[in-house]
N, C-alpha and C positions, 0 to 999 in steps of 0.2 A: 676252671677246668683246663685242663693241659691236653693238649692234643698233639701227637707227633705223629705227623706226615709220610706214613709210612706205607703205600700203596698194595692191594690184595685183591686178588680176583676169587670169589669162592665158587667154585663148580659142583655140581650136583650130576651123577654119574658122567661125567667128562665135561658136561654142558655148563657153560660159564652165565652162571644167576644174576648173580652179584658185582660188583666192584665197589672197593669202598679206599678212603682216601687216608683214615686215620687209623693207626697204632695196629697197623695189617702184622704186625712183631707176632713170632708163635707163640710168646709168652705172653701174648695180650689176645689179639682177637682166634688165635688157635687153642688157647686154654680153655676162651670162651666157649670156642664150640665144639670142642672134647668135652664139656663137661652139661654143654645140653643133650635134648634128646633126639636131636638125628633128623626130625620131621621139618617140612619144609617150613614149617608155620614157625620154628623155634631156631631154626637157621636166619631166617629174616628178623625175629627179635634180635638175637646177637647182634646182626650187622649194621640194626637201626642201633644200637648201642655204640657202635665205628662209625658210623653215621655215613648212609649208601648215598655214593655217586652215581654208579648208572646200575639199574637191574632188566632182569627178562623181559619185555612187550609184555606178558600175559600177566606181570603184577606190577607192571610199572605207571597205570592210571591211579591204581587204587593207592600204592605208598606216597606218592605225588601229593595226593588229593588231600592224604593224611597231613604230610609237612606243608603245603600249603595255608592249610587250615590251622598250624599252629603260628604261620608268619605273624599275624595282625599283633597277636597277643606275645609274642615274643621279644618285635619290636614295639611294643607300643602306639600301634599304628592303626586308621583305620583299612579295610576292604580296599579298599579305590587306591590309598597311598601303597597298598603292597603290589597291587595287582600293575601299577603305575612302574612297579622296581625299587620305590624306595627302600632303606635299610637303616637302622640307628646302631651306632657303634663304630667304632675303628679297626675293626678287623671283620674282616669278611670270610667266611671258609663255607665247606660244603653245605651246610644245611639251611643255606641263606638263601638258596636258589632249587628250581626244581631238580629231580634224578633225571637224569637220560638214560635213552637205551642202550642197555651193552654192546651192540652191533655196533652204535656211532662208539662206542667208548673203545673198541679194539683193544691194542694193546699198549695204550698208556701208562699200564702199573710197571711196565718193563722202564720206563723214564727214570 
């Protein structure tokens, strides 16, 4: 899978949700989500598809909790060796580690 590093903050009436790290291009993650349905539940599908660096405090336990729980089995690893930080492979990118909160994430997509 090809990923290009293309930085996106998605807002929901003015208020910044989201930040995500990969393929932020209008012709990538803003087709994506002209072409869902608007709701917040189908905003955060899309973005999990760009794969989310930091979102809101009020969904940022539960996405966490979610890509943590795919760590062990992604790398191969058990509970103890992810929770430890280990990681297999030679490239590391965002969904290797948990999301942070948009508040710490400011305005890095500007970088």
């Amino acid at each position: 899978m090809l990923k290009i590093g293309t930085r996106a903050i998605i807002s929901i009436d003015g208020k910044p949700m989201l930040a995500t790290h990969w393929d932020g291009y209008p012709a990538s993650l803003g087709r994506d989500l002209l072409h869902s349905d608007k709701s917040d539940s189908a905003v955060i599908e899309v973005a999990k598809a760009h794969t989310i660096d930091a979102d809101d405090p009020q969904i940022l336990d539960v996405l966490n909790r979610e890509r943590i729980s795919q760590l062990p089995r992604k790398h191969q690893l058990t509970d103890q060796e992810t929770k430890a930080g280990i990681r297999r492979g030679n490239v590391i990118s965002a969904d290797y580690c948990e999301i942070t909160d948009i508040r710490v994430h400011k305005d890095l997509p500007e970088f």
